[in-house]
C-alpha positions in Angstrom: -74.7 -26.2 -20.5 -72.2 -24.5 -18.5 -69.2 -26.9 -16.6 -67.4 -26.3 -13.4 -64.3 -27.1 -12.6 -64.0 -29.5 -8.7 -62.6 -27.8 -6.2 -59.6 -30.0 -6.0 -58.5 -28.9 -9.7 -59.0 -25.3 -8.7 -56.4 -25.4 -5.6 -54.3 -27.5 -7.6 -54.1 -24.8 -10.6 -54.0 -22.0 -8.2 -51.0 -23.5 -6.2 -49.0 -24.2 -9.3 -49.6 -20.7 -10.6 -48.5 -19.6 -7.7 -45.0 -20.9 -7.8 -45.4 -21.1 -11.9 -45.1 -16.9 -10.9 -41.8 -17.6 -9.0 -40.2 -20.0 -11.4 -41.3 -17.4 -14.3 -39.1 -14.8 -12.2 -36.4 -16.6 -11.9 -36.2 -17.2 -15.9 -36.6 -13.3 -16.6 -33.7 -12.3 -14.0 -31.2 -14.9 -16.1 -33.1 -13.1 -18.9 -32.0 -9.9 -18.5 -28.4 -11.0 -17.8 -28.2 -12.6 -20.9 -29.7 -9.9 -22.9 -26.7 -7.6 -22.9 -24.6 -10.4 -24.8 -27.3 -11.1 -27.0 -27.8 -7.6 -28.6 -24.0 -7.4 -29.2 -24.4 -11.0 -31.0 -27.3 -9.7 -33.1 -25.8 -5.9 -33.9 -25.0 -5.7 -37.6 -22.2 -3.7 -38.9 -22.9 -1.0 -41.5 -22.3 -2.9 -45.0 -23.1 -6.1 -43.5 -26.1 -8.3 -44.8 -29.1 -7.1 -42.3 -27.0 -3.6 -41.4 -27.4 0.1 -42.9 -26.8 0.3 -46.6 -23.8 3.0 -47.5 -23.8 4.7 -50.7 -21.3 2.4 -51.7 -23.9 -0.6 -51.7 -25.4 -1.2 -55.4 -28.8 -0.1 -55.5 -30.7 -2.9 -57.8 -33.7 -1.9 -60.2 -35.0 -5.1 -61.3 -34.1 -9.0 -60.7 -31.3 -8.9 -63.0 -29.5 -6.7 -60.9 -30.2 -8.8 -58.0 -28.9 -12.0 -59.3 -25.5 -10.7 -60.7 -24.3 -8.7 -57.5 -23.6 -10.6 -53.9 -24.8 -7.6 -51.7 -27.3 -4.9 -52.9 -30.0 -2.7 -51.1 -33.4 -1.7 -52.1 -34.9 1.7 -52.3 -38.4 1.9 -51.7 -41.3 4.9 -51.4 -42.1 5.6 -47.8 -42.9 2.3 -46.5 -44.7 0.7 -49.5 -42.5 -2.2 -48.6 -44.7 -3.3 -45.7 -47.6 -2.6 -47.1 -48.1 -4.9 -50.0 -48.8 -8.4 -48.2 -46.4 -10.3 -45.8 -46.0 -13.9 -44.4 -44.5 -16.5 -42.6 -42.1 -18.7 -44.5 -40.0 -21.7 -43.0 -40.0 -19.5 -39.4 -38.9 -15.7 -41.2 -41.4 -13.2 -41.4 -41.2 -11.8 -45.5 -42.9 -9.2 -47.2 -43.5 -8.3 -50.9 -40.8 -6.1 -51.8 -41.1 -3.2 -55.0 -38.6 -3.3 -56.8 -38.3 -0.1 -58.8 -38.8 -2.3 -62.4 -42.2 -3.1 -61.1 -40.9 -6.8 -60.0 -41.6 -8.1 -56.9 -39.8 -10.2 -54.4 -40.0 -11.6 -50.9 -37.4 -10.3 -48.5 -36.5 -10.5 -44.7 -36.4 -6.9 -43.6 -34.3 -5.6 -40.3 -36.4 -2.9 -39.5 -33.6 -1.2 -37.1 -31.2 -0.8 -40.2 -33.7 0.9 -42.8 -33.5 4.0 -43.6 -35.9 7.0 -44.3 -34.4 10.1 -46.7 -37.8 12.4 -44.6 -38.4 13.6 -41.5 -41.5 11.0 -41.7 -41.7 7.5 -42.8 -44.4 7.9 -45.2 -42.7 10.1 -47.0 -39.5 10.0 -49.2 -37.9 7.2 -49.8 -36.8 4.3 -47.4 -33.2 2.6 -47.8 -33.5 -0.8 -47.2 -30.6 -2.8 -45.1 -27.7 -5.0 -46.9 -29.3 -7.8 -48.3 -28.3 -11.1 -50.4 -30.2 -13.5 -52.7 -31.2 -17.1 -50.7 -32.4 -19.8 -52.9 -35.5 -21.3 -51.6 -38.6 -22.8 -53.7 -41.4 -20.5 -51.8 -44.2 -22.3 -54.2 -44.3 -25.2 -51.5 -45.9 -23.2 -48.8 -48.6 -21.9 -50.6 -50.5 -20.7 -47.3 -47.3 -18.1 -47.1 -48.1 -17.2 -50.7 -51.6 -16.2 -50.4 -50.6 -14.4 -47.7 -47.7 -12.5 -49.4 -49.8 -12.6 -52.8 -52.8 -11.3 -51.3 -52.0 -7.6 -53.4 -50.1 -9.0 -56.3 -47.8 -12.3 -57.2 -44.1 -12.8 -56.5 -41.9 -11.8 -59.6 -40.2 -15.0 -58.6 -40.6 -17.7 -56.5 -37.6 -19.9 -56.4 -35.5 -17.3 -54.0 -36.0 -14.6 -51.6 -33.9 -11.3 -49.9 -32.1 -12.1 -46.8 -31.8 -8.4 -45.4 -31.4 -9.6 -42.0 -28.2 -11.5 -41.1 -27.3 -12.0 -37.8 -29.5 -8.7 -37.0 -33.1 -8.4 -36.4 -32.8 -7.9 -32.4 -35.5 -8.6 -29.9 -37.0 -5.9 -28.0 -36.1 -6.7 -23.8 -39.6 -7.5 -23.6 -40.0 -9.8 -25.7 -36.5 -11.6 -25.4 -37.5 -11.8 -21.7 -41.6 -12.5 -22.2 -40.8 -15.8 -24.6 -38.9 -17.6 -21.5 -40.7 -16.8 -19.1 -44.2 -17.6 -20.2 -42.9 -21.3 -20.5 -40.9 -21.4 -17.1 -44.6 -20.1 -16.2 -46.6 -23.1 -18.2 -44.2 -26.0 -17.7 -44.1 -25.5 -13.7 -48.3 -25.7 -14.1 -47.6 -28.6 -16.3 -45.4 -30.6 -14.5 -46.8 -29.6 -10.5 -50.4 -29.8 -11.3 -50.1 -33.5 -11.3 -47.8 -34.2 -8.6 -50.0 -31.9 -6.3 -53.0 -33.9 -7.1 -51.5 -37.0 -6.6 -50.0 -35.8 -3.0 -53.5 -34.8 -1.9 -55.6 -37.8 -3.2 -53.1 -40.0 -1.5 -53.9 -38.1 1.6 -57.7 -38.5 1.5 -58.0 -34.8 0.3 -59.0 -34.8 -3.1 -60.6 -37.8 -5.0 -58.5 -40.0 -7.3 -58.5 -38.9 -11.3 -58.0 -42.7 -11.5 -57.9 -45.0 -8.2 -55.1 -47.5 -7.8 -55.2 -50.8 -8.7 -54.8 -52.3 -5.1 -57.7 -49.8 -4.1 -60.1 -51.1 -6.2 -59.3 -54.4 -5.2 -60.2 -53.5 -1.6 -63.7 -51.9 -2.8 -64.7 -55.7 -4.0 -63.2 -58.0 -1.1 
């Protein structure tokens, strides 16, 4: 059974898509401004949690190592570390993380800040950013854990990597495409309505749901 939309839902739409395109516009020109500012907010020093890891920074083997330094890096084989199952956990994007013990744990990666000892990435050996342990019980979202499981299980569950900081910038497209989709949707949302309502009380369109006092008149 195929449904059409009346004609007076149409023009409505299509006029608040139309200035839905302006008010979108407007958004990504303040966008842009504000993006400058933003990557300096969200560029990580070298040494700093989410930034490049020196040779200075302790490179941990197993979970002991993690739990008994404050700042450590990772080294992993070509990018193994993305490739092992990933997830969504309380907003962050995690994946499972090799340690070279064999352990695995779930860590926040800033992909700007690894680094890669070969000429390719799938190759040699990948230097993963600055990163500190965060206490968090993973176990209660266990839709994130069969998605970060899916290879093998988490060594431990009760913390994870934070190898992002304050890093972990947006690309200008998609700082300014976030913005501007819902500049776009709540102009649609909020003039699709009052454009309605302006035309049925001009005889144009029908009512979605006639006045009280019209009714009234339709039975006298």
């Amino acid at each position: 059974m195929r449904y059409q939309l009346r004609f007076d839902i149409w023009i409505c739409l299509l006029f608040s898509f139309l200035i839905g395109l302006g008010s979108g516009k407007v958004v990504e020109i303040f966008a842009l401004k504000s993006y400058e500012s933003y990557v300096l907010e969200h560029t990580v020093s070298d040494g700093d949690i989410g930034g490049k890891a020196g040779d200075k920074v302790f490179r941990v083997n197993n979970i002991n190592d993690i739990l008994e330094h404050e700042l450590f890096t990772i080294v992993s084989p070509g990018i193994e570390y993305r490739n092992k199952g990933a997830g969504y956990f309380d907003g962050y994007y995690m994946y499972s993380v090799t340690l070279p013990s064999g352990e695995r744990v779930a860590a926040r990666i800033n992909m700007e800040a690894v680094q890669n000892t070969s000429d390719s990435i799938y190759s040699g050996e990948s230097i993963l950013p600055v990163g500190k342990i965060v206490y968090k019980d993973l176990s209660k979202n266990q839709n994130f854990l069969s998605q970060i499981e899916f290879s093998k299980p988490l060594s431990r569950k009760d913390f994870y990597i934070d190898m992002v900081g304050n890093g972990g910038k947006l690309s200008k497209d998609d700082y300014v495409s976030v913005p501007k989709l819902l500049a776009q949707l709540a102009t649609v949302v909020i003039l699709f309505p009052i454009f309605h309502s302006i035309g049925a009380k001009l005889g144009i369109f029908p009512y979605f749901f006639a006045p009280k006092n019209k009714k009234k008149s339709e039975w006298e």
